[in-house]
C-alpha positions as MATLAB code, in Angstrom:
seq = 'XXXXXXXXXXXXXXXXXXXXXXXXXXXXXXXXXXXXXXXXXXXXXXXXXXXXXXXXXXXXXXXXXXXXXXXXXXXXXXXXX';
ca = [
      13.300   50.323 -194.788;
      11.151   48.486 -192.249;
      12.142   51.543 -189.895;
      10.667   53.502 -192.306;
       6.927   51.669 -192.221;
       7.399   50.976 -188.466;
       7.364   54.759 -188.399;
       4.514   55.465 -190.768;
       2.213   53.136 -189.370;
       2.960   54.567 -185.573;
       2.433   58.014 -187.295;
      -1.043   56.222 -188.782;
      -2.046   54.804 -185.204;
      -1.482   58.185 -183.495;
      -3.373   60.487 -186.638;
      -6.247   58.064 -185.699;
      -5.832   58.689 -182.051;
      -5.573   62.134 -182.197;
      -9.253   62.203 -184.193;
     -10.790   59.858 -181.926;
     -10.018   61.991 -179.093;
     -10.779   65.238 -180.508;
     -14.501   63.779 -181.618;
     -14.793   63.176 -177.960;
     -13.464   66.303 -176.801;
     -15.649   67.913 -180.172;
     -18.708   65.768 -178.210;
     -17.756   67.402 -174.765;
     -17.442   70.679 -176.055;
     -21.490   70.259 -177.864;
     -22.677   68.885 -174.733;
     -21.321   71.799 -172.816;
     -22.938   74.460 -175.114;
     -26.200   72.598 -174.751;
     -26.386   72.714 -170.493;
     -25.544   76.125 -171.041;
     -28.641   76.805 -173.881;
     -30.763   73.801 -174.787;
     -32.257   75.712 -177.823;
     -28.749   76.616 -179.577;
     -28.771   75.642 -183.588;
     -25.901   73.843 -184.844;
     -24.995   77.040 -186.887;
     -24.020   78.248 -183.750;
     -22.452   75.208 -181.930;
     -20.454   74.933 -184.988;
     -19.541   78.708 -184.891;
     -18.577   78.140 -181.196;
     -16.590   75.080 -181.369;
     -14.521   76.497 -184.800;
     -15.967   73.254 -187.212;
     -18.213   72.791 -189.880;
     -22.345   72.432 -189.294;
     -21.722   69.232 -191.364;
     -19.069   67.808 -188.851;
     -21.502   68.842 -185.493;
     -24.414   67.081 -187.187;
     -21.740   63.869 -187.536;
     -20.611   64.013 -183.914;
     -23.993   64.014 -182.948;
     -25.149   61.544 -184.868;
     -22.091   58.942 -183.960;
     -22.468   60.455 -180.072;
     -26.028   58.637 -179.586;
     -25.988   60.909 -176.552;
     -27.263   64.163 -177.744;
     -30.902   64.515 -178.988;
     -33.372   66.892 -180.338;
     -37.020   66.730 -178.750;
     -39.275   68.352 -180.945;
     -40.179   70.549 -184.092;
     -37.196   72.083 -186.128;
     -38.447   75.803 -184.371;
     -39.837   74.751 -180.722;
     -37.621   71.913 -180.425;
     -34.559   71.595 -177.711;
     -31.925   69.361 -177.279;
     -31.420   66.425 -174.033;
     -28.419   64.707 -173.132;
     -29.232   61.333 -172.544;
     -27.376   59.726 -169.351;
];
């Protein structure tokens, strides 16, 4: 029995592990898009990267890194060093 938990909480630990590396590789992947176009929408970052617009504007918004300078049509996005 206490094999059993042992187990599921590993299996817990490594589930969370798994998501905080794949926001940072999800982060890496954003960043990348934007040094390649500084005007792409999320529509299309999210297209690109195979996630939701919802879950780009969330990595984004946790990242503190990644920022939009500017109206909603003449804006572009910095990475901040």
């Amino acid at each position: 029995m206490i094999n059993n938990e042992l187990a599921l909480s590993k299996t817990s630990n490594d589930a969370k592990n798994d998501a905080k590396n794949d926001a940072k590789t999800l982060e890496e992947k954003i960043i990348n898009l934007i040094s390649i176009n500084n005007n792409i929408t999320k529509v299309i970052m999210a297209e690109k990267t195979g996630v939701s617009k919802a879950t780009i504007e969330r990595c984004i918004k946790a990242s503190g890194r990644i920022v939009y300078v500017g109206s909603k049509k003449g804006g572009h996005w910095e990475i901040k060093e």
